[in-house]
Each structure stands twice: as structure tokens, then as C-alpha cells.
C-alpha positions, -999 to +999 in steps of 0.1 A: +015+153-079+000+128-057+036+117-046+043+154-035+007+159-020+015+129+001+053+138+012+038+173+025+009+158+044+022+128+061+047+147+086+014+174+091-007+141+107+020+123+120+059+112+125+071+088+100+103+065+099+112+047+073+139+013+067+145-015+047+165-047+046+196-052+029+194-057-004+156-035-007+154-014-038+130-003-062+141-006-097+121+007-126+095-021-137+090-033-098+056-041-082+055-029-047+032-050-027+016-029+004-003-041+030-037-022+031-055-012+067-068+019+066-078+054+042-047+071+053-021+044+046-015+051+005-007+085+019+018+069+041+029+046+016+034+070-012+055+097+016+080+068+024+083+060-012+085+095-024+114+105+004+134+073-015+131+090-050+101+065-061+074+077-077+046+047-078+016+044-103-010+030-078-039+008-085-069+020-068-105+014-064-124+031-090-146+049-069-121+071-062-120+086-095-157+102-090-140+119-060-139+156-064-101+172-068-082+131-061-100+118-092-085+146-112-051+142-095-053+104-101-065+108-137-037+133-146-011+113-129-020+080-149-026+061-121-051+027-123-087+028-116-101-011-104-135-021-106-141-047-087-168-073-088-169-061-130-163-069-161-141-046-168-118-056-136-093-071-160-085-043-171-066-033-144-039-059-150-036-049-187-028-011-175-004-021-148+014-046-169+016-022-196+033+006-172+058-020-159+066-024-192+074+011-199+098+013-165+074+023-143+070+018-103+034-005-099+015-001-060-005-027-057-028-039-024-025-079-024-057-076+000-077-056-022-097-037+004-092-023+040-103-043+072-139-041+088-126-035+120-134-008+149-104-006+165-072+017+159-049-014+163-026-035+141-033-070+129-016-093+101-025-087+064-056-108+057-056-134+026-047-122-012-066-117-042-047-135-072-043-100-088-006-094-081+001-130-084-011-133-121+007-097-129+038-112-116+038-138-138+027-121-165+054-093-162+082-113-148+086-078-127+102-083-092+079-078-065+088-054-035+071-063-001+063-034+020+046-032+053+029+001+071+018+004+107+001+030+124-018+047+098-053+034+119-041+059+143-050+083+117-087+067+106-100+035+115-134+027+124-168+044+116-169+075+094-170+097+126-144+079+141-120+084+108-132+119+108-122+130+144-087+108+140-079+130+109-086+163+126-070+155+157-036+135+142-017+166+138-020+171+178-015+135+185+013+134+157+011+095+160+043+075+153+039+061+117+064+034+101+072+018+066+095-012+059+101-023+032+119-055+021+142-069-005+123-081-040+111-116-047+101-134-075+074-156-065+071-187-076+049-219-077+009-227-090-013-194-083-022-202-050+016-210-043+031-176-057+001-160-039+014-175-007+048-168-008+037-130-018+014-127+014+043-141+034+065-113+022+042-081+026+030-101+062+070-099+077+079-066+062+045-054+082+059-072+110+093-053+111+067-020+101+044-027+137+076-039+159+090-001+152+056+014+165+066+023+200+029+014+219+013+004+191-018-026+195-007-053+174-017-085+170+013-106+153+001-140+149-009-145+110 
């Protein structure tokens, strides 16, 4: 449902293009790696997915699930509630590597939280948690960069801000773009696989930002 939801609200807020290297695919039992920037992006994420037949379970903050009508949808659609900062954060893992297991899609946000920045802009994904690193590893599932730009056109800043974006994107109808890449199977220490993750998810949201026509973007890592 939230797959659907998300392929008929994207082109309501905004006009989304999609491509991919040669060689990009999403086989059952991937991790796709997103880079994370604002509220709107999953929805961006999840409509360039869903348009390519993939159907992700997503690991999201926990808080979520106390939201009215998405925690329901999130709950019935199996997806992956994180709490951070917890004991019970570890949990998260167990759930995902147990659904790559069973063949399904993982979406998972190396960053683990969205920028504290004002401006509607574009800027390199900041550093990784260890989180899809150690699920890698764990799984021995491929891991899919992906990169989105221009979902801060949407909402970015404070909640008023994010509030006017969202009701005035469908008259702005801002360009939106996904990218994704072609798997990798990271490898090295922790910090090394981390790395080489990062690097992935930080040039497919290069290619992502470069097909933003006007878009602010800062491209230096």
C-alpha cells in the first residue's frame, strides 16, 4: 500500500525522472541504500522504485509508527520500525536480515536521519551509521546505491517552511530525480565497507542532483 500511496502522490507534488547505470537491478534479497535529505524523499524513493516493479520493506524511525493512518499503513505492510539511541535498536537488523532472507527488497538510510539545514538545496550525503554495513555482512545481500535530488523542494527547513512547500509543490510541480546504481558488495573492516557504501549512495546522488535542471547543489563530499 505504501508503494501505491507513494506512486500516486509523487507526480501530484512534482515531476519525477528516473535512470540507472548499466548493470542496475534489484533482485530479490537486495538492500537499497538511499540517501536521506528531507520528509518527502521515501515518497520519492518508494515512486521510482514502485514504477520499476520493486516493492521495498523500509526501515524507518519508530516514531513514525505512533503516527495516525502511516503507522497503520507501515504496520500492515511489515515494514521496520528503528529506535534509535535504544536498547532495542538491534532489533532492527534482526528484522531486516530476516526479510532479506525470505527474498524481500530492504530500504535502508546509511545516514540515519535527515539534515539540519534551512535551505531547499542539495548537498552530499553526510557520514554513515554502521547499520547497513553490519547487515551487509551479515546477509551477504548485494547493496543497491541510490541517490534522490530535489525532494527539499518539497519540505526542507522549519515546520512552516515544510508545510507551505507541501501545499504549494503541486503549483511549483518541482523537477524531482532518482538514480540508481549497479549493486556492490562492500568489502573491508567496518569502517572500510562503510566507506565504500557512502561512496556508492554519494555518486549515484551525484548523477540524481546533475539531472535537476536549476537545482542548488553543492557537490564536493
Amino acid at each position: 500500500m505504501l508503494s501505491r500511496l507513494a506512486g500516486v502522490l509523487v507526480p501530484w507534488a512534482g515531476r519525477l525522472s528516473v535512470s540507472a547505470d548499466a548493470g542496475a537491478e534489484v533482485v530479490p534479497g537486495s538492500i537499497v541504500a538511499a540517501n536521506h535529505t528531507s520528509l518527502a524523499d521515501p515518497a520519492l524513493v518508494l515512486a521510482a522504485l514502485h514504477g520499476l516493479g520493486v516493492r521495498p520493506t523500509v526501515m524507518a524511525a519508530a516514531g513514525l509508527w505512533r503516527v495516525p493512518v502511516l503507522g497503520r499503513v507501515l504496520e500492515e505492510g511489515g515494514h521496520i520500525p528503528v529506535h534509535r539511541r535504544s536498547r532495542r535498536a538491534a532489533d532492527a537488523l534482526d528484522l531486516a536480515a530476516d526479510a532479506l532472507a525470505e527474498g524481500r527488497v530492504v530500504l535502508i538510510y546509511g545516514e540515519g536521519g535527515i539534515p539540519d539545514r534551512p535551505d531547499a538545496g542539495e548537498a552530499a550525503p553526510g557520514a554513515f551509521r554502521s547499520g547497513l554495513a553490519r547487515l551487509a555482512e551479515r546477509t551477504g545481500a548485494p547493496v543497491v546505491p541510490l541517490g534522490q535530488a530535489g525532494a527539499r523542494r518539497i519540505t526542507s527547513g522549519s515546520v512552516a517552511k515544510q508545510l507551505a512547500g507541501l501545499a504549494t509543490a503541486p503549483l511549483r510541480r518541482p523537477r524531482l530525480h532518482v538514480h540508481l546504481g549497479a549493486p556492490i558488495r562492500p568489502t573491508g573492516d567496518l569502517a572500510a565497507r562503510t566507506a565504500h557504501a557512502h561512496a556508492a549512495v554519494t555518486e549515484a546522488w551525484r548523477t540524481a542532483a546533475a539531472r535537476v535542471e536549476g537545482l542548488p547543489v553543492t557537490l564536493a563530499a
